[in-house]
C-alpha positions as a Markdown table, in Angstrom:
| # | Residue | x | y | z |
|---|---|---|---|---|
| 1 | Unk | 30.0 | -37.1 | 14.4 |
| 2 | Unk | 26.5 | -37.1 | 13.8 |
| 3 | Unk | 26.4 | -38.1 | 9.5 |
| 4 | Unk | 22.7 | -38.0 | 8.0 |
| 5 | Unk | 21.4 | -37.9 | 4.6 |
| 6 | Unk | 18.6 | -34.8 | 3.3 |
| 7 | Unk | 16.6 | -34.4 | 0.9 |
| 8 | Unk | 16.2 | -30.7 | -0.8 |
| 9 | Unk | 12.6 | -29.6 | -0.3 |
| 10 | Unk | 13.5 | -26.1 | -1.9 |
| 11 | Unk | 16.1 | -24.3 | -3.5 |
| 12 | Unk | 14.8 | -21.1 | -4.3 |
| 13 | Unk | 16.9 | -17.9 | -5.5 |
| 14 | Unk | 15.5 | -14.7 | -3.6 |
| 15 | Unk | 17.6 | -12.0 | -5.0 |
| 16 | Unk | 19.9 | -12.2 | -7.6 |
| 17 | Unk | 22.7 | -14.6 | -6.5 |
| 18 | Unk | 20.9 | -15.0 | -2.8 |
| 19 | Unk | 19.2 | -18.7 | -2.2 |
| 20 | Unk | 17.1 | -20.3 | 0.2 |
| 21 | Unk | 17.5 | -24.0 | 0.9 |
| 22 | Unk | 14.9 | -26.1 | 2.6 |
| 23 | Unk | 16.9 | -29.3 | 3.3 |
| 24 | Unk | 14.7 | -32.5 | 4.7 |
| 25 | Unk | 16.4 | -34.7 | 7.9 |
| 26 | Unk | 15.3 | -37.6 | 9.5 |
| 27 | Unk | 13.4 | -37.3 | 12.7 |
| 28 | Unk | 16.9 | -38.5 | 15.0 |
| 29 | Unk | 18.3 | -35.1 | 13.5 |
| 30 | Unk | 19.7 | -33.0 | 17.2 |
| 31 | Unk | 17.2 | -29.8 | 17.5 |
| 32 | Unk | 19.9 | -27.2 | 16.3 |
| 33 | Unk | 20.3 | -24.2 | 18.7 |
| 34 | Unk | 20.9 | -20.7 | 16.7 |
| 35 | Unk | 24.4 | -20.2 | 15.5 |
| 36 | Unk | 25.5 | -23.6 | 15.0 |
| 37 | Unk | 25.9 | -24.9 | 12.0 |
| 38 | Unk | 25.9 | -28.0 | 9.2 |
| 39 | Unk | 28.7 | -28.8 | 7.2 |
| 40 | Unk | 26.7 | -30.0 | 3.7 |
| 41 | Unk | 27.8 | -32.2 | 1.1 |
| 42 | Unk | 26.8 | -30.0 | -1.7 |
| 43 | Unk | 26.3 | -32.6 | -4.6 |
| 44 | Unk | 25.8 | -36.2 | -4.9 |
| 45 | Unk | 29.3 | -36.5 | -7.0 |
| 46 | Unk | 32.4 | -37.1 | -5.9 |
| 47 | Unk | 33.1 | -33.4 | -6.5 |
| 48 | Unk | 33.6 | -30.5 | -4.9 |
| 49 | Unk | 35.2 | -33.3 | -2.3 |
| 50 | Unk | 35.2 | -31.2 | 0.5 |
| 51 | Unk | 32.0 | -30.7 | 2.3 |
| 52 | Unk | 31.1 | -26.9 | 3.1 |
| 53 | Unk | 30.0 | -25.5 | 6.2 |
| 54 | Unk | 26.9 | -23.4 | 6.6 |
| 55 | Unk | 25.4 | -21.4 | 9.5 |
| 56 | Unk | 21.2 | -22.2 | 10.1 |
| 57 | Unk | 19.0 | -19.6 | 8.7 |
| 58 | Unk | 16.0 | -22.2 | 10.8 |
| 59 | Unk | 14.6 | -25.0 | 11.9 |
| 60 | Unk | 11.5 | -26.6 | 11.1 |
| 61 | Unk | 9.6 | -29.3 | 12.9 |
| 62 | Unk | 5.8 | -30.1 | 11.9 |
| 63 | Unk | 4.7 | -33.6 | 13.1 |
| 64 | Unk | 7.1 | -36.3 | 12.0 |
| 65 | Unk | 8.7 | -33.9 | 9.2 |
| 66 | Unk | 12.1 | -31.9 | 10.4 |
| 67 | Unk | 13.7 | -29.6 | 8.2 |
| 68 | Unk | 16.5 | -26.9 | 8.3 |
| 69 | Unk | 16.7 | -23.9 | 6.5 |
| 70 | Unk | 20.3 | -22.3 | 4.9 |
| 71 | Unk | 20.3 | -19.0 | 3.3 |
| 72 | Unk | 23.4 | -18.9 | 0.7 |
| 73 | Unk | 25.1 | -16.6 | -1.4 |
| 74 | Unk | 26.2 | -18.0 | -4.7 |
| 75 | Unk | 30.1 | -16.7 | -4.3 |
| 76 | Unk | 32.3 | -19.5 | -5.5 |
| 77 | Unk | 32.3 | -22.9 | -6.9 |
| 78 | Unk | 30.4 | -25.1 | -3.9 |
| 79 | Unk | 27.8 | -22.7 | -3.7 |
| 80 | Unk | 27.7 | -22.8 | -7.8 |
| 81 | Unk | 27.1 | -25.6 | -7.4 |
| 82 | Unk | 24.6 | -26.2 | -4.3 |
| 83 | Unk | 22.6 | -23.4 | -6.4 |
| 84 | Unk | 21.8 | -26.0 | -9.5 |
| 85 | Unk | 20.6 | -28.8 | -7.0 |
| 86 | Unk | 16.8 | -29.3 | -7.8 |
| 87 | Unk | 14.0 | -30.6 | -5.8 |
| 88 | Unk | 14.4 | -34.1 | -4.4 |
| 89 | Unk | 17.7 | -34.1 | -4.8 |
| 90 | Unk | 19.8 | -36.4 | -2.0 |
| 91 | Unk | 22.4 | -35.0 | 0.1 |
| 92 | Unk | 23.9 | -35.7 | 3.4 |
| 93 | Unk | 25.4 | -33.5 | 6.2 |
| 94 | Unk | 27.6 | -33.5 | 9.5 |
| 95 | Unk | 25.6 | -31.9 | 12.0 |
| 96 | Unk | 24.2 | -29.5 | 14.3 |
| 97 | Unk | 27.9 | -28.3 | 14.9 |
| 98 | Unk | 29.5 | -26.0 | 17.3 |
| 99 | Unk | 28.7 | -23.6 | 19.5 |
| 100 | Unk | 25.5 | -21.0 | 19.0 |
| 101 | Unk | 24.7 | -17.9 | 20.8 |
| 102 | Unk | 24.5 | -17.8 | 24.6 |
| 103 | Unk | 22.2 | -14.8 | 25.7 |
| 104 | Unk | 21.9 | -14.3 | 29.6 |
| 105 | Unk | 19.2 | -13.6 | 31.9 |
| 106 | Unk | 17.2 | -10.2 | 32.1 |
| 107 | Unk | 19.1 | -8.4 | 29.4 |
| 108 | Unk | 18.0 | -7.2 | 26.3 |
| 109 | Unk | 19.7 | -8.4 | 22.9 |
| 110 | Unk | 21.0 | -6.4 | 20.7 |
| 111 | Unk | 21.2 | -7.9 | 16.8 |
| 112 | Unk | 23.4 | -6.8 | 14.8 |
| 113 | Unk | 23.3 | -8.3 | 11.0 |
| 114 | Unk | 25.0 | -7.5 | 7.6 |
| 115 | Unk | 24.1 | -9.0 | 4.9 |
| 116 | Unk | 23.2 | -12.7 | 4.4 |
| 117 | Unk | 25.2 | -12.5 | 7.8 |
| 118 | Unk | 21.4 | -12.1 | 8.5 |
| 119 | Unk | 20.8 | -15.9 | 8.4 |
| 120 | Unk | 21.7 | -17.2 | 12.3 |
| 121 | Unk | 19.8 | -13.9 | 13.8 |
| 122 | Unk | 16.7 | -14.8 | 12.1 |
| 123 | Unk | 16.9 | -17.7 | 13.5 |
| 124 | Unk | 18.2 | -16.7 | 17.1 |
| 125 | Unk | 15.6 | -13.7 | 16.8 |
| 126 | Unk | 12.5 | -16.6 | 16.3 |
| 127 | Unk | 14.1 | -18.5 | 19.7 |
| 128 | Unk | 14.3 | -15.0 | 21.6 |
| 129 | Unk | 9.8 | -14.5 | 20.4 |
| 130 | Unk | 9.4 | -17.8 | 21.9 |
| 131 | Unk | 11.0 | -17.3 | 25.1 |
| 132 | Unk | 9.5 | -14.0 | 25.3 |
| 133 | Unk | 12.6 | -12.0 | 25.5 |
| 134 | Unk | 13.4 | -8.5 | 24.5 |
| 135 | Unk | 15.4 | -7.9 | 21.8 |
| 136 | Unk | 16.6 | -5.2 | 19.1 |
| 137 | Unk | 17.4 | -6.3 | 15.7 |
| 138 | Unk | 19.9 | -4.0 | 13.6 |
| 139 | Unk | 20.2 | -4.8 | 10.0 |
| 140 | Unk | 22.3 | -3.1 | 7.2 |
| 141 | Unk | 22.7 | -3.8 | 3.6 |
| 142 | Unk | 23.8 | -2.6 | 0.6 |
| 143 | Unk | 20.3 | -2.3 | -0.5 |
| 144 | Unk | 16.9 | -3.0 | -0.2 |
| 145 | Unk | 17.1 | -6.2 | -2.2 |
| 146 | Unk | 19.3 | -7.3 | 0.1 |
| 147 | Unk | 17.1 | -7.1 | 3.5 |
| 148 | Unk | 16.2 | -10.8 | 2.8 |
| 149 | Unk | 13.9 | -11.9 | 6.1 |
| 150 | Unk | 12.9 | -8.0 | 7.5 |
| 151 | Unk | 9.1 | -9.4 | 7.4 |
| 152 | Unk | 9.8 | -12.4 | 9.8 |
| 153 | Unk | 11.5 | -10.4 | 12.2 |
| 154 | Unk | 8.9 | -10.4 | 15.4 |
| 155 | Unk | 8.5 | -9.5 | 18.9 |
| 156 | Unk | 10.7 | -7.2 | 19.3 |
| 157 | Unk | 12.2 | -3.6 | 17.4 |
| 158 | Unk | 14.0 | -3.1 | 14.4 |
| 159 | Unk | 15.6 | -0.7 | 12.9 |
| 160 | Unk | 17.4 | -0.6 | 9.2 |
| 161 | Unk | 20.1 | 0.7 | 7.2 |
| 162 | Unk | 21.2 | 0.6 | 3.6 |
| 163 | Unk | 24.5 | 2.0 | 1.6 |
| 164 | Unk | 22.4 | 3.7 | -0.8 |
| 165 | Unk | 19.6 | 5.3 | 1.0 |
| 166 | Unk | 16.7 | 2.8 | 0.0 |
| 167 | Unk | 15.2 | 1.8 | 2.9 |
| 168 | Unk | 15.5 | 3.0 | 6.5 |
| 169 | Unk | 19.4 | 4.9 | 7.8 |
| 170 | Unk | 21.4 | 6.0 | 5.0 |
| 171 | Unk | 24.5 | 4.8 | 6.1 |
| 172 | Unk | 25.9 | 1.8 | 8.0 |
| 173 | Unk | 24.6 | -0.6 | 10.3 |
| 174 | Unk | 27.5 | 0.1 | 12.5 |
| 175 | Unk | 25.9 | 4.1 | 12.5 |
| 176 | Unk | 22.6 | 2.6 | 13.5 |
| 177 | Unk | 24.5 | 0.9 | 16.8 |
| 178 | Unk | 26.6 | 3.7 | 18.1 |
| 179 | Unk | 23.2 | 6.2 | 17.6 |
| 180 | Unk | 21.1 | 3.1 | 19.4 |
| 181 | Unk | 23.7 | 3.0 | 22.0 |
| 182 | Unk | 24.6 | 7.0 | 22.6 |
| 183 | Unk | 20.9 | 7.2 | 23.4 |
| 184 | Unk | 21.3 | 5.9 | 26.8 |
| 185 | Unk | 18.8 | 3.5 | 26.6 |
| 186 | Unk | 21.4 | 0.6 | 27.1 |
| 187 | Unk | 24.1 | -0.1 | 29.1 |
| 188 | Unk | 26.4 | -3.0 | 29.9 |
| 189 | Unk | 24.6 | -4.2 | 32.4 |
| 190 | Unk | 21.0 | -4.1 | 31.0 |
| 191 | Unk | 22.3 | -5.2 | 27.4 |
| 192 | Unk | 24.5 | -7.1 | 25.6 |
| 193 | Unk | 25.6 | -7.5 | 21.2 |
| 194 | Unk | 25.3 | -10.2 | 19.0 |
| 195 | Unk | 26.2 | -10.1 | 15.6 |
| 196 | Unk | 26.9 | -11.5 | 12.5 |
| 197 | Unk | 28.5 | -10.3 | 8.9 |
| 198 | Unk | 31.1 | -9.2 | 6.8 |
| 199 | Unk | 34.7 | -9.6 | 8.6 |
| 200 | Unk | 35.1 | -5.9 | 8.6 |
| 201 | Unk | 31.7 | -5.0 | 10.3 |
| 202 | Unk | 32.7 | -7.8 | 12.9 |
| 203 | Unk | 35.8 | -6.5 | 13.6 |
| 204 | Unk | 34.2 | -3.4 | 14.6 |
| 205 | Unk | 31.5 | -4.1 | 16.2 |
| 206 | Unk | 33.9 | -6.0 | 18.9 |
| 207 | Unk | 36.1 | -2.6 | 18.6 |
| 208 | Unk | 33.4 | -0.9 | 20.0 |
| 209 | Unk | 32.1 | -3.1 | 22.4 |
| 210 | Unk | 35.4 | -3.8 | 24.1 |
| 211 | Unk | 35.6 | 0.1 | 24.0 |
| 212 | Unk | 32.2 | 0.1 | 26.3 |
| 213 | Unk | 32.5 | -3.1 | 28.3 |
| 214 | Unk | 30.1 | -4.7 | 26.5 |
| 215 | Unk | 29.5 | -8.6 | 26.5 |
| 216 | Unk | 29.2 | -9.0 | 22.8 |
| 217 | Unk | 29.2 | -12.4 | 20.5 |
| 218 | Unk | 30.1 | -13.0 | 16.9 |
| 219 | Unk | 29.3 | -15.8 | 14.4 |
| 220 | Unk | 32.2 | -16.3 | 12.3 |
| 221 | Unk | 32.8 | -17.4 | 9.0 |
| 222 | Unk | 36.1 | -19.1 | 7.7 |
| 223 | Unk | 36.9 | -21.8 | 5.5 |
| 224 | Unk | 36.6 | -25.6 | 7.3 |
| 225 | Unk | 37.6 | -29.1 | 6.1 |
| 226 | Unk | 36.1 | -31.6 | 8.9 |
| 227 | Unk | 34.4 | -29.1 | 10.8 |
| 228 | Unk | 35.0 | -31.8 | 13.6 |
| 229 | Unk | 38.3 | -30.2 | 14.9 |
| 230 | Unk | 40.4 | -33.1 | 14.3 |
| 231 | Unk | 42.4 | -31.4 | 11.0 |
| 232 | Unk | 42.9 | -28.1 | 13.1 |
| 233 | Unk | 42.7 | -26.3 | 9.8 |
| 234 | Unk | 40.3 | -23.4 | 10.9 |
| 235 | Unk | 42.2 | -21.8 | 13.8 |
| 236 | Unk | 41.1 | -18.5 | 15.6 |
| 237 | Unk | 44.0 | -15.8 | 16.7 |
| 238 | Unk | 42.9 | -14.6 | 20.0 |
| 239 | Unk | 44.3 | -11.2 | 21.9 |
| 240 | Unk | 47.4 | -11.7 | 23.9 |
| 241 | Unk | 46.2 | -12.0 | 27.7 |
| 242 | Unk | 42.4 | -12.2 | 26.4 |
| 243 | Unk | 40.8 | -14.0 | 29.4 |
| 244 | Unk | 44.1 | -15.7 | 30.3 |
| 245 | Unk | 43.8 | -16.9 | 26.8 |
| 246 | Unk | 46.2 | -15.1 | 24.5 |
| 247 | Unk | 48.2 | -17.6 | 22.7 |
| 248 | Unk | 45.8 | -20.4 | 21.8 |
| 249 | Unk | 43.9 | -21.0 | 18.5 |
| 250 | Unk | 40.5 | -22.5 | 19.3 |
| 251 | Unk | 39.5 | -24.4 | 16.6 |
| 252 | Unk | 36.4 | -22.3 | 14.7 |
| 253 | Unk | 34.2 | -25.4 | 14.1 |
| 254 | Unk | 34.4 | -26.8 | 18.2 |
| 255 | Unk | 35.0 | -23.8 | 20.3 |
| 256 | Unk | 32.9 | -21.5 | 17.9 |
| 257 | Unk | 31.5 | -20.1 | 15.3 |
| 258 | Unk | 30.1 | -18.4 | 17.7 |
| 259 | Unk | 32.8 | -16.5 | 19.9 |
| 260 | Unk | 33.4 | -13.8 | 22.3 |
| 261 | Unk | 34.0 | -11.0 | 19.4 |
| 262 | Unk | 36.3 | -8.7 | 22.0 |
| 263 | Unk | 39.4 | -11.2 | 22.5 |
| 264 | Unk | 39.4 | -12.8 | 18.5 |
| 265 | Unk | 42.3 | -11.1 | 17.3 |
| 266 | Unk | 41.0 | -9.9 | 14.1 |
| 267 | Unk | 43.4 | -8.4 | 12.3 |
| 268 | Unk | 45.4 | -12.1 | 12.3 |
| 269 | Unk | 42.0 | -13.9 | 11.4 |
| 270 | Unk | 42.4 | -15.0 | 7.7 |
């Protein structure tokens, strides 16, 4: 278990309800690979007790000075209360954690975000520019205040969708795949899916990869209270015969977040 304290360089609100923490960690901080994760003490008292986990929006590393990046929604009382940490503020975290995204050789990724499920595919997006690899980055909101990160995206094609018509596809994100995918430009073979969002949009995004025999990866999200696997309180219900793996529950935090999205058996996921 890898403890460290942080230090909040910035906590600034983007949209309404949508914040961006800049969080300070000593240089013997692990680089973080895209789609782990830190579970974050979010206040110096004693409460909320339980720590909470959050998936890495980025990673920074100038010189001697590290830093990792969490974009947050302000939905219930840790995050209430992450918001109202000011500048300087100490913390400490548990992390990197888990396992991130695992592209392959000579195919080109496919993106798929909703929402602030945006965060880890900015991230694995800027690692995919460096290495020089193609990508296409798919990402749906409810609106155009809600495309945090569209003007970072980089080296490679995106394409957007909002609910209400504001900016790019009127419709869903999941629209925007099938009409990316009926155009014959991909295959199974040449590409592959990874995606990240509201439980619903993951759940069929995996529908209709398994339908096509697509590789296809998703970052989940589920309540944790170690995040180290030992309390086995953030179990994953896989597919019966899934990979010769239908009856376990790998444990979210160890064996995931990041998961093979066409053998989790989502309707059973809480």
């Amino acid at each position: 278990m890898n403890l460290v304290g942080c230090s909040v360089v910035e906590n600034r609100e983007i949209a309404p309800g949508n914040f961006l923490l800049t969080l300070k960690v000593p240089r013997g901080f692990a680089r973080p690979e895209p789609g782990q994760f830190v579970h974050l003490r979010v206040s110096p008292e004693s409460e909320p007790l339980l720590r909470r986990p959050y998936s890495l929006e980025g990673f920074v590393e100038r010189g001697k000075i590290r830093a990792v990046r969490i974009y947050y929604s302000v939905v219930g009382r840790g995050s209430r209360v992450l918001a109202s940490q000011p500048k300087g503020q100490e913390l400490d975290l548990i992390g990197p954690l888990g396992v991130g995204f695992t592209p392959r050789p000579r195919r080109t990724s496919v993106l798929v975000a909703g929402g602030r499920g945006v965060a880890p595919l900015l991230f694995f997006a800027r690692k995919l520019r460096e290495k020089k690899r193609p990508f296409l980055f798919l990402f749906g909101a409810r609106s155009s205040r809600e495309l945090y990160g569209v003007r970072e995206i980089r080296g490679g094609r995106i394409h957007l969708a909002t609910d209400d018509g504001s900016v790019g596809y009127h419709g869903s994100v999941l629209d925007l795949l099938k009409r990316q995918w009926e155009s014959g430009e991909h295959t199974p073979l040449t590409a592959e899916i990874f995606t990240c969002g509201p439980h619903g949009l993951l759940h069929e995004v995996a529908e209709f990869a398994a339908g096509r025999g697509i590789r296809c990866e998703a970052s989940l999200e589920g309540p944790m209270a170690c995040a180290v696997g030992a309390c086995r309180g953030c179990p994953v219900p896989l597919l019966p015969g899934a990979g010769g793996n239908g009856g376990r529950y790998p444990a979210m935090c160890i064996e995931g977040p990041v998961m093979d999205a066409t053998i989790v058996d989502w309707e059973r996921l809480p």
